[in-house]
VMD Tcl script that draws the C-alpha trace (Angstrom):
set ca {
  {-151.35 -112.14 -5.43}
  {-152.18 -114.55 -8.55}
  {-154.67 -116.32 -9.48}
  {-154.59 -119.77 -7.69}
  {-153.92 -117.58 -4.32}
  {-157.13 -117.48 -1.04}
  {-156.63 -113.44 -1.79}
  {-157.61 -113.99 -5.13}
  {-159.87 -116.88 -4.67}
  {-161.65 -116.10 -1.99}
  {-161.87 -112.18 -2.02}
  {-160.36 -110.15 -5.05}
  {-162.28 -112.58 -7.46}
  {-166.14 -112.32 -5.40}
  {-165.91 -108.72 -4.71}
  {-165.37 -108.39 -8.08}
  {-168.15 -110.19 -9.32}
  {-170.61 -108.85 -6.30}
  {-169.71 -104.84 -7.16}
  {-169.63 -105.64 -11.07}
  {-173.34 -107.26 -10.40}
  {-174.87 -104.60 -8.43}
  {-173.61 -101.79 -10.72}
  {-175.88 -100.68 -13.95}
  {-174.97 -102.02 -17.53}
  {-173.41 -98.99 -18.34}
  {-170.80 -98.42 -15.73}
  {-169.91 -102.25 -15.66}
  {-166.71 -102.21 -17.94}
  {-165.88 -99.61 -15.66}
  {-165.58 -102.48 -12.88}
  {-163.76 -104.37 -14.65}
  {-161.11 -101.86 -15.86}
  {-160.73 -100.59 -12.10}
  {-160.64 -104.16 -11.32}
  {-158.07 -104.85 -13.59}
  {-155.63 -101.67 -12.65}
  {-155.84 -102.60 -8.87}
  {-154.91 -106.38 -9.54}
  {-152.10 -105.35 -11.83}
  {-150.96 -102.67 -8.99}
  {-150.54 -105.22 -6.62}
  {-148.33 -107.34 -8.74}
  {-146.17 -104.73 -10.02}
  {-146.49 -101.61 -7.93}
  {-145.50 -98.41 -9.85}
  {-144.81 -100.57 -12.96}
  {-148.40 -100.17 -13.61}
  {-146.80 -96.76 -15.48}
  {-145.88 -98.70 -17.69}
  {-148.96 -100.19 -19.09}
  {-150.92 -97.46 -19.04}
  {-147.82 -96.20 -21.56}
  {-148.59 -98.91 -24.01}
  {-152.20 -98.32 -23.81}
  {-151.51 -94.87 -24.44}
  {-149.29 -95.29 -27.06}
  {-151.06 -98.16 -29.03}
  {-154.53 -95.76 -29.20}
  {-152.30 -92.60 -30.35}
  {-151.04 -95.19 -32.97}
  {-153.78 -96.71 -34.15}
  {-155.72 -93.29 -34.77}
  {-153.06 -92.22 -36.50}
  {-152.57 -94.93 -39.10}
  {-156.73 -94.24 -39.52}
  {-156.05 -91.03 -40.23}
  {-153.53 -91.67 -42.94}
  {-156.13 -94.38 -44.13}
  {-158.71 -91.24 -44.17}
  {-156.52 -89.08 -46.10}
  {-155.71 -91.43 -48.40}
  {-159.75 -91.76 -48.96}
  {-160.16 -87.66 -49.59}
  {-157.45 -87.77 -51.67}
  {-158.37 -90.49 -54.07}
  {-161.28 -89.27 -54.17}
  {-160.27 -85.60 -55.46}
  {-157.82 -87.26 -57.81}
  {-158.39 -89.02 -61.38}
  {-155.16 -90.00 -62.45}
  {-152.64 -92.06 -61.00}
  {-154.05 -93.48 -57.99}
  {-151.61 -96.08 -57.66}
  {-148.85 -94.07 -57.01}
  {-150.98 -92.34 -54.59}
  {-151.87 -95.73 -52.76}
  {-148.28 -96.81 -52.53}
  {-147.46 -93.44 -51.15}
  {-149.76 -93.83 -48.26}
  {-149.19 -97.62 -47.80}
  {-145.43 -96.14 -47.27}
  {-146.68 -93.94 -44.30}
  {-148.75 -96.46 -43.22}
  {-145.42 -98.56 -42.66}
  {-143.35 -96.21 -41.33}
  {-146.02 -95.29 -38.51}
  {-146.37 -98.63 -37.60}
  {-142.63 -99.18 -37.31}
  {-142.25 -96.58 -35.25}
  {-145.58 -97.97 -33.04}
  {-143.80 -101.01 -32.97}
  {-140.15 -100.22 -32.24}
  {-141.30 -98.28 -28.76}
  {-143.09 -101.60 -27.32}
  {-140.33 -104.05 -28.59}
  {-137.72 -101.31 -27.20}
  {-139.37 -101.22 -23.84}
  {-139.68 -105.12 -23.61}
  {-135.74 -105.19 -24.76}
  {-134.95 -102.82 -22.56}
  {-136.70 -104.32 -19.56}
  {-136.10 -107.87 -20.10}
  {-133.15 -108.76 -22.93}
  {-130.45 -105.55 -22.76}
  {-128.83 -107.76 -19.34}
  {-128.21 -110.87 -21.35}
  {-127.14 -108.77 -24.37}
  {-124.95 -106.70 -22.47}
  {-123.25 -109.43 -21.01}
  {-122.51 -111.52 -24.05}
  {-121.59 -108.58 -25.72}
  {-118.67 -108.30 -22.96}
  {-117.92 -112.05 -23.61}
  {-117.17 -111.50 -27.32}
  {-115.14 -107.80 -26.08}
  {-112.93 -110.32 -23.91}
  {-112.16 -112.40 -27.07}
  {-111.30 -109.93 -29.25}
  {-109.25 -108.41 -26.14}
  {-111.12 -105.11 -26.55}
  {-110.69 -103.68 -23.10}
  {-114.45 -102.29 -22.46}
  {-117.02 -103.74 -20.82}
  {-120.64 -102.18 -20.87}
  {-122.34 -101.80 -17.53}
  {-124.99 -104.33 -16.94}
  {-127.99 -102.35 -15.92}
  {-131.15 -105.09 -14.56}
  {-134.59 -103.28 -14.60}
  {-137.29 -104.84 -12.60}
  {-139.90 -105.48 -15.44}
  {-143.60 -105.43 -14.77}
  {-145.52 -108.50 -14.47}
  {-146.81 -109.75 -17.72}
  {-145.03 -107.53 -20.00}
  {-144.40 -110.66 -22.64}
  {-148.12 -111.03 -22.82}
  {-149.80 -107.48 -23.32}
  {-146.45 -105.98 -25.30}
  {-148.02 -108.86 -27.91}
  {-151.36 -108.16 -27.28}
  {-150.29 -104.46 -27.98}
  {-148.82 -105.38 -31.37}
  {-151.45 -107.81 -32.33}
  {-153.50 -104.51 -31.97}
  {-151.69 -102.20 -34.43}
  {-150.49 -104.76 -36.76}
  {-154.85 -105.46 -37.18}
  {-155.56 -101.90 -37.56}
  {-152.52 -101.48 -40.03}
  {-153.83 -104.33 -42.18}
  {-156.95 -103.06 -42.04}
  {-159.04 -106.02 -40.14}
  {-159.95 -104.06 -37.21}
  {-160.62 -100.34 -36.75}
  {-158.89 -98.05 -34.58}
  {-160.76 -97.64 -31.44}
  {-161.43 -93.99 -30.36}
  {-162.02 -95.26 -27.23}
  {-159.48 -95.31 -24.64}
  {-161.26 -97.20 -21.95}
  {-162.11 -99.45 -23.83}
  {-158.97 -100.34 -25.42}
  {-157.50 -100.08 -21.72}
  {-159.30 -102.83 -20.61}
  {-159.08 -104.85 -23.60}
  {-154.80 -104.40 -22.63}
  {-155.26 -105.12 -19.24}
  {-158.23 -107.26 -17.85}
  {-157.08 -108.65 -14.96}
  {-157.43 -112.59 -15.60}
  {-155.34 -112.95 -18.58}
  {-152.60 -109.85 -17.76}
  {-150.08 -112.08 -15.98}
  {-149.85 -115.36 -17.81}
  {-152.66 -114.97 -21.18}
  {-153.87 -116.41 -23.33}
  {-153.03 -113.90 -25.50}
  {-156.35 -112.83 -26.86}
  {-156.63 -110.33 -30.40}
  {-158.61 -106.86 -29.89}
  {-161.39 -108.68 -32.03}
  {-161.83 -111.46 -30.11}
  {-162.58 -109.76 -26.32}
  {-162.48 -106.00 -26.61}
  {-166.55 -105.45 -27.43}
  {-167.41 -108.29 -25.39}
  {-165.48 -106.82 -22.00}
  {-167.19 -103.51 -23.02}
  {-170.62 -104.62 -23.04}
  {-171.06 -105.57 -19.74}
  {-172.94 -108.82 -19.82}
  {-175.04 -110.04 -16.79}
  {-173.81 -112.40 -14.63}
  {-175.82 -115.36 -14.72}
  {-176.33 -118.71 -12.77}
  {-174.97 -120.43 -15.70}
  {-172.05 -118.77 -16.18}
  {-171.13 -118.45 -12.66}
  {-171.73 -122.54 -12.28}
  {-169.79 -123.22 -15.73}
  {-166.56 -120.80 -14.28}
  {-166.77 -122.26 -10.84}
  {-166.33 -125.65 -12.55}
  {-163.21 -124.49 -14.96}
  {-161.68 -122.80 -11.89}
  {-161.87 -126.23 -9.51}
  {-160.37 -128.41 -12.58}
  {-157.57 -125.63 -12.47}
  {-157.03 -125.80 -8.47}
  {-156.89 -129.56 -9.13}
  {-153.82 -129.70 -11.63}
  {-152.36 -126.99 -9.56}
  {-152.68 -127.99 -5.92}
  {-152.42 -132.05 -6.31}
  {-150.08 -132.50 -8.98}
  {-147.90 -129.29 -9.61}
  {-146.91 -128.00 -6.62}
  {-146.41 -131.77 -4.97}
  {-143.96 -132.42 -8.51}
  {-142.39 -129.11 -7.85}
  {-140.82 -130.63 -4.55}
  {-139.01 -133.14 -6.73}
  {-138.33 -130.36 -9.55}
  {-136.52 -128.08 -7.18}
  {-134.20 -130.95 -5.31}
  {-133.14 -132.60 -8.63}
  {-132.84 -129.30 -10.71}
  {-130.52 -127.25 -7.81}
  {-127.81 -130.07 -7.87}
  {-128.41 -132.49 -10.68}
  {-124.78 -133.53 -11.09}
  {-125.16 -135.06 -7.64}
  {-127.74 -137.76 -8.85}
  {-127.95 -140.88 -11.32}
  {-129.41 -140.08 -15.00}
  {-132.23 -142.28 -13.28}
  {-132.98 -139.60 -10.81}
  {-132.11 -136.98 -13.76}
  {-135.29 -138.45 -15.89}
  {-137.45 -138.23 -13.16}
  {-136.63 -134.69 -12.61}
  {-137.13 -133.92 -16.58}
  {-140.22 -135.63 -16.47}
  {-141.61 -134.56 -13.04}
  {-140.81 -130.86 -14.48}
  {-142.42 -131.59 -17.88}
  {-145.56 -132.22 -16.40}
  {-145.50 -129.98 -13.62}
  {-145.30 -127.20 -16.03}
  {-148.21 -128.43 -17.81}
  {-150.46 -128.50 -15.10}
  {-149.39 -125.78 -13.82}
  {-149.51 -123.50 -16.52}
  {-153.10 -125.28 -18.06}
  {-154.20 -125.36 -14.13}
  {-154.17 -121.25 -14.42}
  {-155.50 -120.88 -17.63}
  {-158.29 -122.75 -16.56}
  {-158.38 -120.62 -13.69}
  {-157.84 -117.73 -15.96}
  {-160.50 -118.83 -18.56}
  {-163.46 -119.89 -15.48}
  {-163.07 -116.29 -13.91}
  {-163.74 -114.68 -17.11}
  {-166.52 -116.88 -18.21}
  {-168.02 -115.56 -14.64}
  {-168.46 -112.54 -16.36}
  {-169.85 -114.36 -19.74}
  {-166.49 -112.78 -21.84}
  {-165.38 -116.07 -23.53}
  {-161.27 -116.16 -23.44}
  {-159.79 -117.76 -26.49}
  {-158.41 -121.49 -25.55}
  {-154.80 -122.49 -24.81}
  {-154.59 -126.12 -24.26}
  {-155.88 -128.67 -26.24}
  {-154.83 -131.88 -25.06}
  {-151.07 -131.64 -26.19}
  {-149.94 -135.37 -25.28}
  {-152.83 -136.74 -27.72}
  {-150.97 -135.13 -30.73}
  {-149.16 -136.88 -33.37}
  {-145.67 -135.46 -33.62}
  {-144.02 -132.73 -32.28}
  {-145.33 -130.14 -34.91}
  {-148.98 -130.99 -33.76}
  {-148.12 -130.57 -30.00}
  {-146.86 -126.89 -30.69}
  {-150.51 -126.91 -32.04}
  {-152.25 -127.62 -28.89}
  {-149.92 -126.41 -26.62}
  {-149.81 -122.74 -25.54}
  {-152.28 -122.08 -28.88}
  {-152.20 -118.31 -28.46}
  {-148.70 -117.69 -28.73}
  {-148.42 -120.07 -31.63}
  {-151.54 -118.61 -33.57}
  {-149.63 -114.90 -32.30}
  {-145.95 -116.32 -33.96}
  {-147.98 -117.69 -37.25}
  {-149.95 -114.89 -38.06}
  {-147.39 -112.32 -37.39}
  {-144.06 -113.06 -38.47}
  {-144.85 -116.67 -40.04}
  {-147.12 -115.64 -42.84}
  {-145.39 -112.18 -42.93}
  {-142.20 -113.79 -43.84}
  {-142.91 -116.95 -46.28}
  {-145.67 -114.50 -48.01}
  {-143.36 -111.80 -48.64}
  {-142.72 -110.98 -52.18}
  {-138.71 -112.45 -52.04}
  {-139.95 -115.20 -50.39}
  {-142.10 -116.11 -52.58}
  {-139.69 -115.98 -55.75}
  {-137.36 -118.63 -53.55}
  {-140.67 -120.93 -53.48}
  {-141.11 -121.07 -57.01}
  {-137.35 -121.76 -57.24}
  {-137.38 -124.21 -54.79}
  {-140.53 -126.09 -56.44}
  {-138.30 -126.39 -59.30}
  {-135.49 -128.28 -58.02}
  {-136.97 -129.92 -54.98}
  {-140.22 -130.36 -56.31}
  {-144.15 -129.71 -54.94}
  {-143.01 -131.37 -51.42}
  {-139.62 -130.33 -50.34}
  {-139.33 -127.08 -52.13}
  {-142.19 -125.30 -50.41}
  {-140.87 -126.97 -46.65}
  {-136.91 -125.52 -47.30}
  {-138.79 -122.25 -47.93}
  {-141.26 -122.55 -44.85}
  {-138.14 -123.71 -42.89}
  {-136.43 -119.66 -43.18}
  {-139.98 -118.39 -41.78}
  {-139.83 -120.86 -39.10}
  {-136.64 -120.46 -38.01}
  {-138.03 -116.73 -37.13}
  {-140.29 -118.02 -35.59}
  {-138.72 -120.20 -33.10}
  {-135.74 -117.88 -32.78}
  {-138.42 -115.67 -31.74}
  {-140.19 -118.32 -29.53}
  {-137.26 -119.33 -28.02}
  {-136.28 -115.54 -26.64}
  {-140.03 -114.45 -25.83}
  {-139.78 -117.23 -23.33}
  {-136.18 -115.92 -21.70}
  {-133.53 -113.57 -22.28}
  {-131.04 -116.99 -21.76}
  {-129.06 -119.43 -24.47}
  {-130.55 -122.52 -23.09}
  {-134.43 -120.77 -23.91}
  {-132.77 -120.30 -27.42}
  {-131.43 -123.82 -27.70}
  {-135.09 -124.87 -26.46}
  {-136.35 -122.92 -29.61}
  {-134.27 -124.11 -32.17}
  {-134.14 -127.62 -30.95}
  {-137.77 -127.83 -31.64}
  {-137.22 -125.74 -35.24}
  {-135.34 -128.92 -36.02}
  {-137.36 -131.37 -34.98}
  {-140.78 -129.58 -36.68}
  {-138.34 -129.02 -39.81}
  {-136.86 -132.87 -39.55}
  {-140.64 -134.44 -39.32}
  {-142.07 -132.79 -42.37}
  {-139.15 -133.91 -44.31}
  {-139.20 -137.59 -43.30}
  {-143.12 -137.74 -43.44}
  {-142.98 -139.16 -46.68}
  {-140.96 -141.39 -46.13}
  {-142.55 -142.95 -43.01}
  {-145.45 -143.10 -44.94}
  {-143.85 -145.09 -47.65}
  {-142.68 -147.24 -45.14}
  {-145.97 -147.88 -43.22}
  {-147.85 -148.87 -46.85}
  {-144.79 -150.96 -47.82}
  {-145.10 -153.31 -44.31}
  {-148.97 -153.09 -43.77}
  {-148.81 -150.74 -40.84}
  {-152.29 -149.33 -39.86}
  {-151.05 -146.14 -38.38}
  {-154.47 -145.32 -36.18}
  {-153.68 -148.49 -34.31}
  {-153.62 -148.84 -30.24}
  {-149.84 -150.16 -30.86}
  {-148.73 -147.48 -33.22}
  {-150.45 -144.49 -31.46}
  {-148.85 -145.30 -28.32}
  {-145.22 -145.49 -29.57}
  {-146.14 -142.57 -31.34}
  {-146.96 -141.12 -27.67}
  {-144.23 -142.59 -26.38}
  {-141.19 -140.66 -29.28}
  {-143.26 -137.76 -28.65}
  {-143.05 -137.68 -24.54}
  {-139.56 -138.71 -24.59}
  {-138.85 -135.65 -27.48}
  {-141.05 -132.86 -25.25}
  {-139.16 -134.13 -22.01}
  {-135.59 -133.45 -23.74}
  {-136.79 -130.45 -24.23}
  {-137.95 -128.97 -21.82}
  {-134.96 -130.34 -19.53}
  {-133.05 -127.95 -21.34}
  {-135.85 -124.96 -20.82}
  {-135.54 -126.04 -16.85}
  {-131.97 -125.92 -16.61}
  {-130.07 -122.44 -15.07}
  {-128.00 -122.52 -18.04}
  {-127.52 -123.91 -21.19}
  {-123.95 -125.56 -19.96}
  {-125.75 -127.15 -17.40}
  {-128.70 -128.31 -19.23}
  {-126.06 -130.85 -21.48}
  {-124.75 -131.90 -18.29}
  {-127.59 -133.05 -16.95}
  {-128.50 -134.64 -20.45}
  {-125.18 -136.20 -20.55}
  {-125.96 -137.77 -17.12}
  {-129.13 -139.25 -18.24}
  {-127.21 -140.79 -21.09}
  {-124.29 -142.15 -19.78}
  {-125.08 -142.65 -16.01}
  {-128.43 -144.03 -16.20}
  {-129.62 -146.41 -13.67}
  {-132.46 -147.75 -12.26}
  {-130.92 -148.25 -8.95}
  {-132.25 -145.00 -7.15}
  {-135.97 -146.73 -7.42}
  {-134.68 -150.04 -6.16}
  {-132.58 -148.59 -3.15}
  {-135.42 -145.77 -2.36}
  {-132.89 -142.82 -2.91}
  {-136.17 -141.08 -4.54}
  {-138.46 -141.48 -2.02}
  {-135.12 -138.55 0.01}
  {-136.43 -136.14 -2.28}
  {-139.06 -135.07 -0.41}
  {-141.80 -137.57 -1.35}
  {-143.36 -140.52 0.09}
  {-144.82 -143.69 -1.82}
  {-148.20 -141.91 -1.21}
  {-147.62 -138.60 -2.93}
  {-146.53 -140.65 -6.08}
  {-149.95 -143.00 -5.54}
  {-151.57 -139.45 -5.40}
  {-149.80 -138.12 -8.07}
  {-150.16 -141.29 -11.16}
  {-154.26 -140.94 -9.71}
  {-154.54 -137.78 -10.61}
  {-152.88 -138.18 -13.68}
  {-155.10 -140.99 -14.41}
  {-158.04 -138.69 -13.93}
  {-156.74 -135.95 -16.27}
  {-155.99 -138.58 -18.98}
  {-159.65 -139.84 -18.50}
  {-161.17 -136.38 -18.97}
  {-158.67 -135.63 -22.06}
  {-159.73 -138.52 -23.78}
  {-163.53 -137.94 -23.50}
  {-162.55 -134.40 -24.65}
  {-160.94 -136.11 -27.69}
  {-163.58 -138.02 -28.61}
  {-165.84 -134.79 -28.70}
  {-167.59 -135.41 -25.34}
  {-168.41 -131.69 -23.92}
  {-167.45 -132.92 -20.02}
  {-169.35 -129.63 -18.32}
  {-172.39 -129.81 -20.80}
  {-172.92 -133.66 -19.59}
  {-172.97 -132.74 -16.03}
  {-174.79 -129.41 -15.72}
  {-177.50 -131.89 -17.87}
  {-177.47 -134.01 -14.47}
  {-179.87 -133.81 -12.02}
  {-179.13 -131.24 -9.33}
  {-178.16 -134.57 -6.43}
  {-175.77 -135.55 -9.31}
  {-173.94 -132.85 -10.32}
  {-173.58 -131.85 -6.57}
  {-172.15 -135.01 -5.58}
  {-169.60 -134.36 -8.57}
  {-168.95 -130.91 -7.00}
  {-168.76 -131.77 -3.43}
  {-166.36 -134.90 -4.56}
  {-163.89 -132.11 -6.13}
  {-164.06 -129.95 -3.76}
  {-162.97 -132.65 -0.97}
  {-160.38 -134.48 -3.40}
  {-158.87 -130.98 -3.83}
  {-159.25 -129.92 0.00}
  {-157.70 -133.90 1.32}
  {-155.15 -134.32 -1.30}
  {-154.04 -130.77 -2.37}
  {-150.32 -129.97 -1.60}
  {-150.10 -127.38 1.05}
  {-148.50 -127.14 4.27}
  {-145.03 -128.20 5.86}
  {-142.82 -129.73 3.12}
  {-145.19 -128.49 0.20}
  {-143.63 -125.41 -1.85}
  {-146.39 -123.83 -4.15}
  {-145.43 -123.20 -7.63}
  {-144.73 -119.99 -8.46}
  {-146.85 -118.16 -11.68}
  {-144.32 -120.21 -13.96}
  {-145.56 -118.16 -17.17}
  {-145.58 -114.70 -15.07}
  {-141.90 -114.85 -15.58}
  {-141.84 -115.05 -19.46}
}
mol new
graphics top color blue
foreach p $ca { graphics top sphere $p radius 0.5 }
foreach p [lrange $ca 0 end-1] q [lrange $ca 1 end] { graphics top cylinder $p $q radius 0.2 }
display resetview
């Protein structure tokens, strides 16, 4: 089951809402959190142990670092003298508690997803240095979004450590805070403060909410049925032998993957996001247009926003705040000045980051190339900005004109596409083949002689496809310009907004990919 699937759509989802409905206020979380443990049984089985380990584990930890937070009150306030010392000696147990709390759920995700790949390149460098032992490669089945609560888990601790949250005394509710079942397999990775009280409460269900998540949910059946699982056809031909086909053909499988992985991914958030709303708990949002942005830095703004707010606030400011870090700014400043010095500085914390980035996505050497190919590009921009800016004054370029925006679009598509040709590719050795294709065998002749239209597509699904598109682009720039699309209609009369509905519901129903010769996407994100 996930969440574009009939069993989800069509049953799991409405029973849901119907039982959470009838039920009293008080006994309505409890819906939810029953809810949540049967979804997440059905996509991992007995795995479910394992979340209800890290629930377990992250309320044990978080009481306890309150507890050394409430000893540290009694005893400052017994004491007169030397208080300081005092502090630092239970900011010091604070630490080590919260190491601990966070070495189990990074050890469990390393066991279950990372010791393989480690084990084996481990045996690599053994063969080099003709050490004869190999370890044995032991593959775990890991549960179904264990990348997304393990942070979620973290996020937790790390809050209550700092102070910004309390510990919560209640397990239930910190269960279902870990494990409500529209964000478990694929996010957005929400903070305890941001959904926790609200899932607890149990709101009512009203008309509004259930119209506003109906609409969210169709928009996400769109992307997914019409665009991403007709593109994944194309994805799965070119991507299974690319070194068969033209770097014409090789482009059209980078870019056919690029955006089926957007829709696909944004398609179940909004799926994701419209279920929850249902029940009137307000998910924080992952997509914001990411193809309007500026430069590459700015996309990794829009794009997949929870994870980037999650790799800012917790190892990002962690790292360039930290008190050595901040003796190599004021170093820096001084030779490289206000500009530079600060970015060299930023660039150590943010090659943590998309070390980091690179690996939560895959235990593979291509998803690390994808991370730092991106560092350098984020790194590269901020230190020619200046520069381009220079230039730009210098030759009268108005940089918020039509002309420059859409070559700005244009680098930025082409630098997004590289990229994630190398995320798509099996391996890392493969992904520069296929680049190297592109480069030095590129032809347009595969259009002109119809080899594309062998790859499992007619002229109509690309018609269908570049309409779509069209549609989405429409939408995105009204949301751009600040226009609240589901506020506008649901301020239409009832004929109006029906017609809208029924129109969606048929261009889905006529157009969506499904039957003989159609492969659904899988839950792309379910796998990270």
């Amino acid at each position: 089951m996930n969440y574009l699937s009939i069993l989800y759509l069509f049953l799991f989802l409405p029973l849901t809402v119907i039982i959470y409905h009838i039920v009293k206020k008080k006994y309505k979380w409890r819906v939810l959190l029953l809810a949540s443990y049967i979804f997440f049984f059905l996509i991992s089985g007995n795995l479910l142990i394992y979340l209800l380990f890290t629930t377990l584990s992250i309320h044990h930890f978080g009481m306890w670092l309150e507890k050394i937070d409430g000893e540290c009150g009694k005893v400052l306030n017994e004491t007169v003298e030397d208080k300081k010392e005092i502090k630092e000696q239970f900011k010091r147990k604070k630490r080590k508690v919260l190491f601990l709390g966070i070495l189990i759920q990074v050890g469990i995700l390393f066991v279950y997803k990372y010791m393989p790949f480690f084990t084996v390149n481990i045996n690599s460098i053994f063969n080099l240095l003709n050490i004869p032992y190999q370890f044995k490669i032991i593959k775990l089945l890991a549960p179904i979004g264990v990348s997304f609560y393990t942070l979620e888990a973290l996020s937790y601790m790390i809050d209550v450590y700092n102070k910004k949250i309390n510990a919560d005394d209640n397990l239930g509710r910190l269960a279902l805070y870990l494990a409500f079942f529209p964000q478990i397999m694929e996010g957005p990775i929400a903070r305890y403060s941001e959904t926790a009280e609200s899932l607890y409460e149990g709101h009512k269900i009203t008309f509004k909410n259930i119209c506003f998540g109906s609409q969210r949910i169709l928009w996400g059946i769109l992307k997914k049925f019409i665009i991403a699982d007709r593109l994944n056809v194309v994805v799965k031909a070119i991507f299974a032998t690319g070194s068969n086909y033209d770097g014409g053909l090789v482009l059209l499988g980078a870019i056919s993957y690029t955006l089926m992985l957007y829709m696909e991914f944004s398609g179940t958030i909004d799926v994701v996001i419209g279920s929850a709303e249902i029940f009137d708990v307000h998910l924080p949002e992952n997509f914001r247009q990411p193809f309007f942005a500026k430069n590459i830095s700015e996309f990794w703004m829009r794009w997949h926003i929870t994870l980037g707010a999650w790799f800012k606030d917790y190892i990002f400011y962690p790292v360039s705040l930290s008190k050595k870090m901040k003796k190599f700014t004021i170093k820096a400043r001084k030779i490289l000045g206000n500009y530079f010095g600060p970015i060299m500085v930023g660039s150590v914390a943010l090659f943590a980051v998309w070390s980091l980035n690179g690996l939560w996505h895959g235990a593979g050497w291509n998803y690390i190339f994808f991370g730092m190919y991106h560092f350098v590009l984020i790194v590269l921009g901020s230190f020619l900005e200046p520069g381009v800016r220079k230039l730009c004054h210098k030759l009268h370029i108005n940089r918020d004109n039509l002309l420059y925006r859409f070559m700005q679009f244009s680098k930025l598509f082409i630098l997004v596409v590289i990229g994630e040709l190398f995320f798509r590719a099996n391996t890392l050795k493969e992904g520069f083949r296929l680049f190297g294709n592109i480069i030095n065998n590129f032809t347009l002749n595969s259009f002109f002689n119809n080899e594309f239209l062998k790859l499992g597509l007619d002229r109509a699904d690309y018609v269908i496809i570049i309409i779509t598109l069209i549609i989405i682009f429409v939408i995105g720039l009204l949301k751009e310009k600040g226009v609240n699309i589901r506020e506008s209609i649901a301020s239409k009369n009832i004929v109006i907004r029906w017609v809208i509905y029924f129109s969606l519901i048929m261009f889905i129903i006529i157009f969506g990919a499904y039957g003989p010769g159609y492969a659904p996407v899988d839950p792309i994100y379910a796998n990270f």
